[in-house]
Every structure is written in structure tokens, then in C-alpha cells.
C-alpha positions in Angstrom: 22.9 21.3 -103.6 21.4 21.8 -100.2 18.4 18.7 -99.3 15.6 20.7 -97.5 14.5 17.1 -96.1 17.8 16.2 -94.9 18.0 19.8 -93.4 14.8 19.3 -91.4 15.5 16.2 -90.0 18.5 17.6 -88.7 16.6 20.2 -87.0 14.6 17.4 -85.8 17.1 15.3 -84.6 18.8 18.6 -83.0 15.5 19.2 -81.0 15.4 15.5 -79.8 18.7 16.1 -78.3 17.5 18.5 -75.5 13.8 17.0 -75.5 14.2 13.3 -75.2 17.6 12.8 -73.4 17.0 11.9 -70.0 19.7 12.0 -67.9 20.0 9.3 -65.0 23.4 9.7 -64.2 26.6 8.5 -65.1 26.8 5.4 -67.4 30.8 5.2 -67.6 33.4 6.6 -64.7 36.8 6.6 -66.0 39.8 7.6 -63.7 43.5 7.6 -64.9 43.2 5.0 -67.8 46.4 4.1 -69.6 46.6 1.2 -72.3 49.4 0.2 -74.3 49.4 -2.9 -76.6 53.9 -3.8 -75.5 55.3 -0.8 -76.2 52.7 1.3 -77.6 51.2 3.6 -75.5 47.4 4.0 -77.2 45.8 5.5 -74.4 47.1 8.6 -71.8 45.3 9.5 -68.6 41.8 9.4 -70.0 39.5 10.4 -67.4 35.9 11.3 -67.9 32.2 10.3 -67.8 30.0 9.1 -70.2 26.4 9.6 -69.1 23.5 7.4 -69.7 20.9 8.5 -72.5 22.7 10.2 -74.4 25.0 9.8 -77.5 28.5 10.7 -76.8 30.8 11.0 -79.8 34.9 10.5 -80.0 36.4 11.9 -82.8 40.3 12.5 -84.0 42.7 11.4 -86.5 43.8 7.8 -87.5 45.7 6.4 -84.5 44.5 8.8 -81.9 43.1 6.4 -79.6 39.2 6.7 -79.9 38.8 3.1 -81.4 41.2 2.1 -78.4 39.0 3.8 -76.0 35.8 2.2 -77.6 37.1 -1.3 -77.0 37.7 -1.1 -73.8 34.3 0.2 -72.9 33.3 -3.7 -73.4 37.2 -5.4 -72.6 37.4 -6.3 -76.6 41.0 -5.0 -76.4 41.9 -7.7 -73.6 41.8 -9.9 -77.0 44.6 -8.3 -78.4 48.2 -9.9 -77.7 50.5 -7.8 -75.5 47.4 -5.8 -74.2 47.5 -3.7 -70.4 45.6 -1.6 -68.9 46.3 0.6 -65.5 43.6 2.8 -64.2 39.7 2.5 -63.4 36.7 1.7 -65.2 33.5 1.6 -63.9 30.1 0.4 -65.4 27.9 2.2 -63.3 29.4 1.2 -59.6 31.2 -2.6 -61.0 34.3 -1.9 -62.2 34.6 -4.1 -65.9 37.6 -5.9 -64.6 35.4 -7.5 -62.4 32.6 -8.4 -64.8 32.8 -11.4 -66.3 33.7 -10.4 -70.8 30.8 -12.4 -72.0 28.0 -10.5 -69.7 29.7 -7.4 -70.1 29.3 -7.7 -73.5 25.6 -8.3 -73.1 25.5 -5.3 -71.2 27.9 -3.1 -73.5 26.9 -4.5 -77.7 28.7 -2.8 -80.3 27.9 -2.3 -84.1 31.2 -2.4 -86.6 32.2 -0.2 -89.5 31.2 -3.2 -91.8 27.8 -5.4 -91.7 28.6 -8.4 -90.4 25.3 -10.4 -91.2 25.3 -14.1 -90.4 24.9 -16.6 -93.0 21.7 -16.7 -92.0 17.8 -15.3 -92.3 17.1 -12.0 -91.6 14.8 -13.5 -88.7 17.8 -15.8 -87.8 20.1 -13.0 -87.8 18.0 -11.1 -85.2 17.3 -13.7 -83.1 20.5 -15.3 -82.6 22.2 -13.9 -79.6 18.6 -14.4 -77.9 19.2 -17.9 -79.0 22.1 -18.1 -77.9 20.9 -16.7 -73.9 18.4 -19.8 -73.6 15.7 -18.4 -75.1 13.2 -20.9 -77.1 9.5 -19.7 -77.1 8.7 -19.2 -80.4 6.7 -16.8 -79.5 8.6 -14.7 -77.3 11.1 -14.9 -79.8 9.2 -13.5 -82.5 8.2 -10.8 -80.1 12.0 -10.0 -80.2 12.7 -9.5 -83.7 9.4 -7.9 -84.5 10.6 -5.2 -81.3 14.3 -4.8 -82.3 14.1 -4.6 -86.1 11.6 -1.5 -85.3 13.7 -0.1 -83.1 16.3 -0.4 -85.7 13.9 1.1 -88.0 14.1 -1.9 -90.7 11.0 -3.9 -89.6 8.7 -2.1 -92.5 11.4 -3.0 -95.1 11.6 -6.9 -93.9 8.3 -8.0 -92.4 7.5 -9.5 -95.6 10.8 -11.8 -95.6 11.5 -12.2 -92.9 12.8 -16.0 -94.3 15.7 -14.3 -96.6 19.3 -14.2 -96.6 20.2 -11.6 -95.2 22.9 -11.5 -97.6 20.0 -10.0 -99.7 19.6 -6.8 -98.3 21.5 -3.8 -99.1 24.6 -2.8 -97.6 22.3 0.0 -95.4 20.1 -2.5 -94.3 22.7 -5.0 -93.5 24.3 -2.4 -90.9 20.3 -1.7 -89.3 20.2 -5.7 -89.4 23.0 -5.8 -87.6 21.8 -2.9 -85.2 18.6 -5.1 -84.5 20.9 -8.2 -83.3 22.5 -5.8 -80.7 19.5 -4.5 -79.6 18.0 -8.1 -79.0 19.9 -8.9 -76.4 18.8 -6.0 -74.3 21.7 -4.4 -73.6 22.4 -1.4 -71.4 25.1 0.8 -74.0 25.3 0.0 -77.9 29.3 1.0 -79.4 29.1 2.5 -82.7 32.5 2.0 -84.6 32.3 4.2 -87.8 29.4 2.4 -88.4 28.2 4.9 -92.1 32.1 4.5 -93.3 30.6 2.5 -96.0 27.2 3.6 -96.5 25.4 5.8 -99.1 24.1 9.4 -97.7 20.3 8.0 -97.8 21.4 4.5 -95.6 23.4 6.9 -93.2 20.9 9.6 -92.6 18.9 6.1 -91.7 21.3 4.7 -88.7 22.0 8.3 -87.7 18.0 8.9 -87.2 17.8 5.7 -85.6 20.5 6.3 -83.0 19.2 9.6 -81.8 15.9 7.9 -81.4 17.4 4.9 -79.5 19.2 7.4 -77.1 15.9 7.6 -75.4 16.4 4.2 -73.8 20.5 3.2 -74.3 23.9 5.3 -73.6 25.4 5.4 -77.4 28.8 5.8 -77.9 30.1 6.5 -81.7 33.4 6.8 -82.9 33.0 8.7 -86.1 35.6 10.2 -88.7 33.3 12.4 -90.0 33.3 15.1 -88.3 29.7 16.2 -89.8 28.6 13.3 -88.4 29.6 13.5 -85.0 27.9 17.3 -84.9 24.6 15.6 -86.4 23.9 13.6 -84.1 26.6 13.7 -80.9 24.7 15.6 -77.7 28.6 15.3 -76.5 31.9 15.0 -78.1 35.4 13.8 -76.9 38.3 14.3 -79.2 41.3 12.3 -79.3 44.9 12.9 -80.4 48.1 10.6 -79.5 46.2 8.8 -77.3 45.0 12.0 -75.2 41.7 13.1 -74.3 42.5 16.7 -75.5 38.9 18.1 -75.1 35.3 16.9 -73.9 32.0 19.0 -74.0 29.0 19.8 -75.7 29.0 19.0 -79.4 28.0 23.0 -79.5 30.8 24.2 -78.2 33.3 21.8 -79.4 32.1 22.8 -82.8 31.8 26.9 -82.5 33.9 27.5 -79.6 37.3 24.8 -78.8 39.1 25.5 -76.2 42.2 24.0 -77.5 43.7 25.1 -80.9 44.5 21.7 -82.1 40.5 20.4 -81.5 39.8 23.7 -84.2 42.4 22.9 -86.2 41.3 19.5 -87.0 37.5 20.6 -86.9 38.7 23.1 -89.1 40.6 20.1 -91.3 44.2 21.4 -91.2 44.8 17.8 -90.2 43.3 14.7 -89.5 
């Protein structure tokens, strides 16, 4: 059965797109990018641009390369053993190999498939990686929390208890808890990875509203599986197959138009 509501915030959201993104240039430049972890090549002459303010979205079957190209947006895959890397990346004009990982990743937060919630408070939980930057003031800490769980859209749920576990909230507001910690830190791009694989259609339609709204002041950059999704909410979207960039445009076009057969086909779900 059709949802009306759920139908008009999509509209919503769709207007928001063209309304609220402001473009001020590119975010990302990436220039003949190859990756392999030893012998796997996961990533193929990726070039493209991911501009700031808006939410681009990387979609394609399992093992296509998207999550590949996500983590290396903030060097996570420099973790993984065997890892290299040829080709250029450039966060705005400092290319990341030349940005020390822990400030990158300041710069460039990311938000997991599953809720990772500290064993902590839900004001704990928030305020940690500000802790963790040198940052005492009470007050200006509380300032923090109270700002980034309402940009999260979670601070009308918790403002009462604010003291809990967060191990008490639901699974929905465990992934906007964990959106708020990101946000605290200020940073500059916020990583999405599948981050409604294991949410209910009410908590999802939550985190997707959030993250056009946060558009207005961060680059998103959301690898999805649903394919629904990614037209939602994406005002771009890249797919991925075998480690190729096959196709990159407006979420519009990629999903009316493709240029390339196999981006239809798996739009279309002939595989995936």
C-alpha cells in the first residue's frame, strides 16, 4: 500500500535537492585511482569529482568496488594488509597522502551499516570524539551535543536522558546517535556505508531525511544497495561494477535514462 506521508516527504526531500544544495566547488578530485589489496585489483581508473554540498551516491553489486572507493575517501583501506594505491586524490587542493590519517578523519567522518554506540551515555556517546580533541568546558560541551543530536534529528527523543545507555535506544536511534558523534567533531564530508541495511522503513525514512537536510552544510557520500534509496535521496549517483566506475550523473538520468546497458540492467534488477 502506497504511504501518502512517505510520498510527500519524498517530494520534499526532492525539492531540497535543487533548493538547498549550494554548490562551492569540488570537494573530492580523483585522477587515475587504482587499488588492489595483493592481487586483487578492487579499484580501475576511477576518476571523477565529488562536489561539496551535495549527496553523492555509489551504487552496484557485492564486490564492485563502492565500499573500496568509500574507504579511501578517508585512507581506512591503508589499514588493510597488502593494501596500494596508484593514482591521485585530492581533498580540496591537499592530496590525502599527504594529510596526516587521524585529521583526515576529522575532516572526512563516516557512519557504518551497524550502530556502533559506545558503552557509554547517550551524552557520553556524543561528546566523545570532542573529548577526545581537548575539549573540557562543560559548557561548550553541552553546546555540542545539544547542536549535533538536532542536527541528527534525535535531540527531541533524548533530551530527557540524556544520562542513559545508549544501549537503550532503538536500533534507529542508535544509528542517528551515532550520526550525532560524527557530526561533533565538525567535520567537512560525512561517509555513509549502507547505513538503513538494518533499520525498519520508519528509522530509515529518519536518517534519509536527516541527510538531505545535512547536505546543506557537509559533502555526503552514501554507499547504498538499495537502489530506491540511492534515487531518494542521491542529487548524484556513481555506479560501480568490477571495480569500474561504469557511469556517473544525475540520479535523474541514471535512473530514466543510463547510458550504459549494464547500469539499466542492474537498475532494472537483472543482476546485482
Amino acid at each position: 500500500m502506497v504511504n501518502p506521508v512517505r510520498n510527500n516527504k519524498l517530494a520534499e526531500n526532492a525539492k531540497m535537492k535543487d533548493k538547498n544544495t549550494i554548490s562551492n566547488g569540488v570537494k573530492f578530485a580523483i585522477k587515475n585511482l587504482d587499488i588492489w589489496f595483493g592481487t586483487i585489483h578492487a579499484l580501475k581508473q576511477v576518476s571523477m569529482e565529488i562536489e561539496a554540498n551535495e549527496i553523492l551516491g555509489a551504487i552496484g553489486p557485492s564486490s564492485s568496488g563502492k565500499t573500496t572507493f568509500l574507504r579511501m575517501l578517508n585512507r581506512l583501506n591503508d589499514l588493510s594488509p597488502n593494501f596500494r594505491m596508484n593514482g591521485e586524490v585530492k581533498l580540496e587542493n591537499d592530496n590525502i597522502k599527504n594529510i596526516d590519517a587521524q585529521f583526515l578523519r576529522k575532516r572526512v567522518g563516516m557512519v557504518f551499516a551497524l550502530p556502533l554506540s559506545l558503552p557509554l551515555s547517550i551524552f557520553d556517546n556524543v561528546a566523545y570524539g570532542v573529548k577526545m580533541h581537548g575539549v573540557k568546558n562543560k559548557k561548550l560541551l553541552q553546546n555540542k551535543v545539544e547542536e549535533s543530536l538536532k542536527e541528527a534529528y534525535l535531540w527531541d527523543e533524548v533530551k530527557d536522558r540524556l544520562n542513559e545507555s545508549a544501549f537503550k535506544l532503538s536500533g534507529g536511534q542508535q544509528q542517528r546517535l551515532c550520526i550525532a558523534r560524527t557530526l561533533a567533531v565538525s567535520p567537512e564530508v560525512i561517509l555513509f556505508d549502507e547505513p538503513c541495511s538494518g533499520l525498519d522503513p520508519i528509522s530509515t525514512a529518519k536518517v534519509e531525511d536527516a541527510m538531505v537536510k545535512l547536505k546543506q552544510k557537509y559533502t555526503i557520500v552514501l554507499v547504498t544497495n538499495n537502489v530506491k534509496q540511492a534515487a531518494r535521496v542521491s542529487d548524484r549517483t556513481a555506479f560501480f561494477l568490477n571495480g569500474e566506475l561504469i557511469e556517473l550523473d544525475k540520479t535523474e538520468l541514471i535512473f530514466t535514462g543510463p547510458k550504459d546497458k549494464r547500469t539499466d540492467g542492474y537498475i532494472r534488477g537483472k543482476f546485482g
